[in-house]
VOGU-3710 file (C-alpha; in Angstrom, 3 decimals, decimal comma):
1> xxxxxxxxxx> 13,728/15,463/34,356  13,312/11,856/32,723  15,493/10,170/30,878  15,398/6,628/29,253  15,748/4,448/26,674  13,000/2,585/24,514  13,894/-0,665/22,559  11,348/-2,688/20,891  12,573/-5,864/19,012  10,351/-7,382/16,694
11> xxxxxxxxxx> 7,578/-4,715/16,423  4,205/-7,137/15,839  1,037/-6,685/14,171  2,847/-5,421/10,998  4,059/-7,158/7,491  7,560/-8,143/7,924  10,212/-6,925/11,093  11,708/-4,413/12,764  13,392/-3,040/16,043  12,948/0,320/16,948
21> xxxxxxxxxx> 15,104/2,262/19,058  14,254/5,767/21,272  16,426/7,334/23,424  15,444/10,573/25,645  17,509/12,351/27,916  16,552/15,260/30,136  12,757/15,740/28,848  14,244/15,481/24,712  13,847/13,185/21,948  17,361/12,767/20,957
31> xxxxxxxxxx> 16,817/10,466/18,337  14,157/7,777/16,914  15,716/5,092/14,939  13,405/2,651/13,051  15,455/-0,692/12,343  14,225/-2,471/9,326  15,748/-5,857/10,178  14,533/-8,015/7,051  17,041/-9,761/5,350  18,694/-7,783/2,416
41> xxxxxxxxxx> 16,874/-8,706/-0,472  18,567/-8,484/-4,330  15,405/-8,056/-6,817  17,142/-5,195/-7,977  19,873/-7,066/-9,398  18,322/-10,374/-9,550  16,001/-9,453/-12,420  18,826/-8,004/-14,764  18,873/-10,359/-17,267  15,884/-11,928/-17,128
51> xxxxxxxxxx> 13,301/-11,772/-20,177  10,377/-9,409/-19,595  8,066/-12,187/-19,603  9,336/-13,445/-16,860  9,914/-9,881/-15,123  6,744/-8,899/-13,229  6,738/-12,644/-11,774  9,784/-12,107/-10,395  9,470/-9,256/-9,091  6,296/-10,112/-7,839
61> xxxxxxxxxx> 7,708/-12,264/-5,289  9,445/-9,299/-3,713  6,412/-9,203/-1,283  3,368/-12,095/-1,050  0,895/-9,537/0,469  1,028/-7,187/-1,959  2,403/-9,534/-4,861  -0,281/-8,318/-7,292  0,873/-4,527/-6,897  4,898/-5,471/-7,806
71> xxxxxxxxxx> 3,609/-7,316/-10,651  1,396/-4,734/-12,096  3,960/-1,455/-11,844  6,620/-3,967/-13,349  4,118/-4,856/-16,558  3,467/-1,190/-16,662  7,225/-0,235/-16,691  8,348/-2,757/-19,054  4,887/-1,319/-21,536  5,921/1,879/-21,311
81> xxxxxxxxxx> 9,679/1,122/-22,238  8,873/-0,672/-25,660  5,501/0,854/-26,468  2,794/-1,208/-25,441  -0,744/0,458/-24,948  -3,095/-1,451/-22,846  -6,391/-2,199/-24,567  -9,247/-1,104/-23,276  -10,045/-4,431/-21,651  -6,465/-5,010/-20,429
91> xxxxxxxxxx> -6,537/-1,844/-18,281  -10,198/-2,604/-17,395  -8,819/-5,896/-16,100  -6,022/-4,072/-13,932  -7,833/-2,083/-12,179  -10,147/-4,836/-10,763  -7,167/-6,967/-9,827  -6,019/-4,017/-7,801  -9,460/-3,547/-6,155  -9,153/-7,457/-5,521
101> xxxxxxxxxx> -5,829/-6,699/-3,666  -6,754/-3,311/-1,796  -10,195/-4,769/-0,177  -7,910/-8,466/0,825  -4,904/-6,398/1,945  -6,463/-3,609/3,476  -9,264/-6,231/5,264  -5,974/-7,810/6,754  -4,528/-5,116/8,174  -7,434/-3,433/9,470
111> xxxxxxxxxx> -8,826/-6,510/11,128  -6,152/-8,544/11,956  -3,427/-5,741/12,944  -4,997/-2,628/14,035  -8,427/-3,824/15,271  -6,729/-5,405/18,194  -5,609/-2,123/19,382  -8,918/-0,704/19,053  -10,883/-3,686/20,809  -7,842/-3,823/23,514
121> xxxxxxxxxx> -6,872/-7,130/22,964  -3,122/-8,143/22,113  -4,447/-10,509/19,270  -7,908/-11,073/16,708  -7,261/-14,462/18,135  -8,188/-13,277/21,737  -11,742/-11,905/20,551  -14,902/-13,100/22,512  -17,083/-15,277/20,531  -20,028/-15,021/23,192
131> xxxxxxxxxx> -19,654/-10,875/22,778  -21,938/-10,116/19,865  -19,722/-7,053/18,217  -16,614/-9,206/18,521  -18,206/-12,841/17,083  -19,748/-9,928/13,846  -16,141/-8,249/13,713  -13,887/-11,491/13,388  -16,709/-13,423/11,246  -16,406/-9,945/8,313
141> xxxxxxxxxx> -12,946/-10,202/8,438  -12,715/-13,644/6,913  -15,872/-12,374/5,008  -14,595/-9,279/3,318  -10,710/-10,823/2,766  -12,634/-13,732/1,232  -14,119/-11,351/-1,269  -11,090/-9,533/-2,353  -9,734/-13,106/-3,295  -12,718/-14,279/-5,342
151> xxxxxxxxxx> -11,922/-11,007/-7,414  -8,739/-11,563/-7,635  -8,456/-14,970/-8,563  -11,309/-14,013/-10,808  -9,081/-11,755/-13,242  -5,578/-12,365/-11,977  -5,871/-16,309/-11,809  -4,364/-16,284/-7,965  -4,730/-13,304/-4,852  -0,827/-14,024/-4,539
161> xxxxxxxxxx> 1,725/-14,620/-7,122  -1,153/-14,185/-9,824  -0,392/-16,133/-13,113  -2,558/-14,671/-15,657  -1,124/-10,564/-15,775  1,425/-10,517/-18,184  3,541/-8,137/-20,283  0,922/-7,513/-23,566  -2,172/-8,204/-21,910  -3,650/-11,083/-19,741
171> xxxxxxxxxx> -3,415/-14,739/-20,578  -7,148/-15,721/-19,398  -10,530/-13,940/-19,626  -13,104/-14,039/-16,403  -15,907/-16,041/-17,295  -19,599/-15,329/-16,892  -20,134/-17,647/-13,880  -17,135/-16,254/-12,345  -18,403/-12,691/-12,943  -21,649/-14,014/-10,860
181> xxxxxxxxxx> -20,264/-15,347/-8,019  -18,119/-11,978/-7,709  -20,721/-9,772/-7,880  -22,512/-12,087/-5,476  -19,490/-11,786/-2,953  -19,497/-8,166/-3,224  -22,665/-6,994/-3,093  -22,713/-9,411/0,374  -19,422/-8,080/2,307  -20,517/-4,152/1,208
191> xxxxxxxxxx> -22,753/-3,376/4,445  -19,791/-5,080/6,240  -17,587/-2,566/4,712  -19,729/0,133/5,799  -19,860/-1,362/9,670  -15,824/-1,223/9,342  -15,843/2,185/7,956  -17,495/3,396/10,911  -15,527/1,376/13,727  -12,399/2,909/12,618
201> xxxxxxxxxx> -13,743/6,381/12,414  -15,595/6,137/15,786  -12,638/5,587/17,870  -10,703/8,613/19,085  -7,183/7,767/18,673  -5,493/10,641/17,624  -1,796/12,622/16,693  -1,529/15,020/13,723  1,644/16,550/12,736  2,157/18,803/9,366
211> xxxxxxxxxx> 3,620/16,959/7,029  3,570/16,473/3,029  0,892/14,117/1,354  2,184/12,609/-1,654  -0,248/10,693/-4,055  -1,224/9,689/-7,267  -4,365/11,433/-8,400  -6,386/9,353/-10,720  -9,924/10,325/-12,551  -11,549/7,445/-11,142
221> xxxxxxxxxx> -9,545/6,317/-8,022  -8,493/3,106/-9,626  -4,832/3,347/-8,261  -3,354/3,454/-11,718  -3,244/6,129/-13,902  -2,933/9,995/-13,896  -0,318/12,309/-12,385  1,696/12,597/-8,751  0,168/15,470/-6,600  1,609/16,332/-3,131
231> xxxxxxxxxx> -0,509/18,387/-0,263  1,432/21,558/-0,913  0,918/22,075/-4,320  3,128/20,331/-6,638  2,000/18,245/-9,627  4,466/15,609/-11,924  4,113/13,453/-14,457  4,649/9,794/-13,281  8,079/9,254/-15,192  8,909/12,568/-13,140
241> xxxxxxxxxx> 9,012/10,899/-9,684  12,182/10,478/-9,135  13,717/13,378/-10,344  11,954/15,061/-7,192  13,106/12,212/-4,586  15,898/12,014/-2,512  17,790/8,989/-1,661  18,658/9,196/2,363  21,122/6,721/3,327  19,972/4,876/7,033
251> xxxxxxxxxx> 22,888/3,217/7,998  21,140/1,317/10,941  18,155/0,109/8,641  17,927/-2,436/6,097  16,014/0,074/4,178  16,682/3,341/2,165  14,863/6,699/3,233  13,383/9,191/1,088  12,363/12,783/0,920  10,523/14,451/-1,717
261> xxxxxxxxxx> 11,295/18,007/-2,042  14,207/17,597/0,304  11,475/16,970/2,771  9,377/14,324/4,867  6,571/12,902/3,370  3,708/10,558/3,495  2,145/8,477/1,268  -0,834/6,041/1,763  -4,385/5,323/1,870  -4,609/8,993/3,937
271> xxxxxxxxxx> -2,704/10,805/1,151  -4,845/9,328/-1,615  -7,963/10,080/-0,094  -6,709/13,723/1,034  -5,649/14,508/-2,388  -8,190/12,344/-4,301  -11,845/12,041/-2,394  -13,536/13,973/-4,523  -12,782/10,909/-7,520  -14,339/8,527/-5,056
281> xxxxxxxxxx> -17,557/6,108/-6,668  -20,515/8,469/-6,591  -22,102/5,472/-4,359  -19,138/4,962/-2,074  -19,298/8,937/-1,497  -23,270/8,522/-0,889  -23,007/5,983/1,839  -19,681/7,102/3,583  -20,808/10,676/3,358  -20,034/11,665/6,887
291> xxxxxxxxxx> -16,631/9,563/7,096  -15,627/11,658/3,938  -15,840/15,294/5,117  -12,972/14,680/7,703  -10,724/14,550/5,073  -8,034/16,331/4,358  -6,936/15,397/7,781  -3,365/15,207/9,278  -4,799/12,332/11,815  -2,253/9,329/11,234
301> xxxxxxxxxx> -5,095/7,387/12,569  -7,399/8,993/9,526  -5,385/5,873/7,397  -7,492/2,962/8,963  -10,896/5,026/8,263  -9,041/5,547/4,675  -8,289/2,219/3,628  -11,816/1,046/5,143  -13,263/3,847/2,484  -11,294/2,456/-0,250
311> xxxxxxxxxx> -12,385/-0,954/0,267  -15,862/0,494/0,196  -14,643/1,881/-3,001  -13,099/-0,979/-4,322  -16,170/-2,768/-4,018  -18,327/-0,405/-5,946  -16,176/0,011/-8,870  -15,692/-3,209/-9,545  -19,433/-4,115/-9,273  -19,869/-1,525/-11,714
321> xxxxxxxxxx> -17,027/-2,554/-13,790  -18,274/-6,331/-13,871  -21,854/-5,751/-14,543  -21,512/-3,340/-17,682  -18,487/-5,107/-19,173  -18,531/-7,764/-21,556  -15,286/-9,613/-21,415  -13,396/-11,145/-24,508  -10,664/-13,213/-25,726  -7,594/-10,904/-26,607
331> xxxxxxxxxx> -4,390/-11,994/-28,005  -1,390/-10,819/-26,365  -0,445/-7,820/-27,641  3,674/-8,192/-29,307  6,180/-5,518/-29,648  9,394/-5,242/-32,363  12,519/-4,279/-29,935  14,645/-2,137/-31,870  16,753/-0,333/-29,092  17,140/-0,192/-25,916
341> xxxxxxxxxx> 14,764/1,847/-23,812  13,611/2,969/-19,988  10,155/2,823/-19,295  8,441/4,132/-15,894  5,318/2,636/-14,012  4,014/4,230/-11,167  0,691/2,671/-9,066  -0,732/3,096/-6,026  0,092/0,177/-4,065  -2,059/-0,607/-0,985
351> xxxxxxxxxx> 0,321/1,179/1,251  1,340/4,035/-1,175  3,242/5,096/-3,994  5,216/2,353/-6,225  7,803/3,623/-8,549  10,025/1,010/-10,890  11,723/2,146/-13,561  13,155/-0,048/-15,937  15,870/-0,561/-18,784  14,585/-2,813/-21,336
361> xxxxxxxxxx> 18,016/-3,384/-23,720  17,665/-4,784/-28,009  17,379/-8,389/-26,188  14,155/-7,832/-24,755  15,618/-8,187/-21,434  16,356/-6,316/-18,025  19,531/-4,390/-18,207  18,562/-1,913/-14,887  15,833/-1,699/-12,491  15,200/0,710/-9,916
371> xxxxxxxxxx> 12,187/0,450/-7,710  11,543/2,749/-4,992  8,837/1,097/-2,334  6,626/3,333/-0,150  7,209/2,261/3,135  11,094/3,244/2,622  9,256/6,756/0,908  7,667/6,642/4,779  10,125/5,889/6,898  11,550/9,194/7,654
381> xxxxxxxxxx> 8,086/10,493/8,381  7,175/7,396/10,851  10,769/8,002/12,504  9,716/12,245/12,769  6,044/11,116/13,959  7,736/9,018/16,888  10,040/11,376/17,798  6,950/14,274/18,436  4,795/11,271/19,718  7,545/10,994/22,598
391> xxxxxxxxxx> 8,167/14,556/23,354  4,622/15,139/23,965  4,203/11,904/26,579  7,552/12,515/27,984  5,808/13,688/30,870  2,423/12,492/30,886  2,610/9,039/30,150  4,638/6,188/31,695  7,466/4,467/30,228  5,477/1,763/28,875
401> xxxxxxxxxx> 2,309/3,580/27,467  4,706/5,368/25,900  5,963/1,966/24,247  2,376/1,267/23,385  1,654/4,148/21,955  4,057/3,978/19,687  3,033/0,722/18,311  -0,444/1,730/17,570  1,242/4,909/15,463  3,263/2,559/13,607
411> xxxxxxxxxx> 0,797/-0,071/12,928  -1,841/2,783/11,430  0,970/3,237/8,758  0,530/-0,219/7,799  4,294/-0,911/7,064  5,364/-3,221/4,484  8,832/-4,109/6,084  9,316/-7,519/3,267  8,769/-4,560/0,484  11,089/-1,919/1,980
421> xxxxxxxxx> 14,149/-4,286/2,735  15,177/-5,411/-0,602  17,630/-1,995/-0,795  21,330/-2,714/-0,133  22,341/-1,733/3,351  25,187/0,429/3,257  27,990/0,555/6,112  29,597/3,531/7,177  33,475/2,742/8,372
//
């Protein structure tokens, strides 16, 4: 019969920190307990008062890596709460900054944290620059990343903390030179996209475990717009969300849980491509054909091969999107506050669902906000895939493949930790 303790402090390779604690006794998981350690964080209650102008750049600083997602739910919120439509070339202009985010952020983590594990190296630093395949595999990293920034910076003025988004619109217009040298970029890093595509779905890492897939299903895969779907059937409108969530208290983490349903669910690159592949770019679809058709899976290690797909898809789109458009000057568009009002904006941030929900009073300021992150909407699920992850090495695998192991699960969720932490730790007396 074994029986031991795990405790990892300062889990690398992800955004952010966190311990995690396993303790078995007697062949059984008795419990998996997933420490977010960040600091607490106060955006919550920071932003109440603030001018929603000045909103989405706050709140945008609730996480640099994903800076671009925070800031575009929190414009969307604060247009739905006092009646903004995006024009046609405003919404245009979100979804490429959101492609510009997904192919940077998801190059990062799939090079720089889960390729390691893959390679078997501790570190991208430790690659061979004499070994052909690993020279080619750091070289598109900085390649590909370097491409998501050009489009960012293109439309959003910045990759992180972008300046020109704003509440009505977007303060500057990409110009035709700039449209060039992104296409450029993008038609360059999309064979590289391809080669990762492949890497990630060649390697047989593999645990599955039945869970729910929670998404939002868009017509075109743009991250933005359309309605929340789960894996077992249910569809809600985006203001919906959180009437169907459930706040789980974690006294040891710095983090909130959830459940949707009263149960544990995912959500992620995997659950938008198991719920949404079919939406893919009709070129994406033609050149990862056979990476595709394995989805729907329940392989946690399906999300690198995911995200590599949506960067594929990212790139596409906004080729598309930049050749056929013809981009204008637009004035801001202004709204007449009358009352107070709660608007909703949902996205699909790089690592999953983003809910904020707002309360924009007569002022034209905050009065509430309530933002619900997806790595807290994954935690529970992480902490459940452990826990089977454990029981089924207990007596296979060493102590410390065990501890390995573990990591690599983790890591394929991509955790935001910076994101997750800003909810007020509660303690139990």
């Amino acid at each position: 019969m074994h029986s031991f303790d795990i405790n990892i402090e300062n889990l690398t390779k992800v955004e952010g920190h966190a311990n995690l604690d396993v303790r078995v006794r007697d062949d059984k998981v008795e419990y998996v307990k997933l420490q977010i350690t960040e600091n607490q964080r106060f955006y919550e209650q920071a932003v109440r008062g603030q001018p929603i102008t000045t909103a989405p750049q706050l709140m945008s600083r609730i996480c640099g890596t994903c800076s671009i997602a925070h800031m575009t739910c929190c414009i969307e919120a604060i247009e739905n709460a006092v009646g903004i439509e995006p024009t046609e070339q405003a919404l245009l202009m979100k979804k490429l900054a959101m492609y510009g985010l997904m192919i940077r952020d998801h190059a990062l983590h799939l090079y720089f944290f889960s390729l390691p594990d893959l390679i078997g190296k501790d570190s991208i630093l430790d690659f061979d620059e004499k070994n052909e395949r690993e020279h080619k595999l750091l070289h598109d990293s900085f390649d590909l990343k370097r491409a998501g920034n050009t489009l960012s910076t293109l439309v959003a003025g910045k990759a992180v903390h972008a300046p020109y988004p704003t509440v009505g619109g977007f303060l500057h217009t990409p110009d035709e030179e700039g449209v060039k040298k992104a296409i450029k970029e993008l038609r360059y890093v999309r064979p590289l996209a391809i080669d990762l595509i492949d890497t990630f779905f060649r390697w047989d890492e593999r645990f599955d475990r039945e869970t729910d897939f929670v998404a939002l299903a868009t017509n075109d895969y743009s991250f933005l717009e359309g309605e929340i779907k789960s894996s077992r059937g249910i569809c809600i409108k985006e203001k919906d969300y959180l009437d169907h969530l459930i706040r789980v208290i974690i006294p040891y983490s710095q983090a909130s849980g959830f459940e949707f349903e009263g149960e544990e669910f995912m959500v992620g690159a995997l659950s938008r491509l198991n719920l949404n592949k079919g939406m893919l770019h009709p070129e994406t679809k033609d050149s990862a054909r056979e990476y595709v058709q394995a989805f729907p899976s329940t392989n946690i290690f399906h999300n690198n091969v995911a995200q590599a797909i949506e960067i594929l898809h990212s790139i596409d789109h906004s080729i598309e999107l930049l050749e056929t458009a013809s981009f204008h000057k637009e004035e801001l568009q202004k709204t007449d506050i009358k009352e107070e009002n709660v608007g909703v904006g949902v996205i699909e941030a790089p690592r999953g669902t983003l809910y904020y929900r707002l309360t924009v009073g007569k002022s034209g300021k905050i009065k509430k906000a309530n933002v619900v992150v997806p790595t807290a909407q994954n935690q529970i699920n992480i902490e459940k895939d452990i826990a089977k992850l454990v029981q089924d090495s207990v007596e296979k695998l060493p102590k410390e493949k065990i501890e390995y192991e573990i990591e690599k699960l983790l890591r394929a969720y991509d955790p935001c930790l910076s994101c997750a932490s800003h909810f007020l730790k509660v303690k139990w007396l």
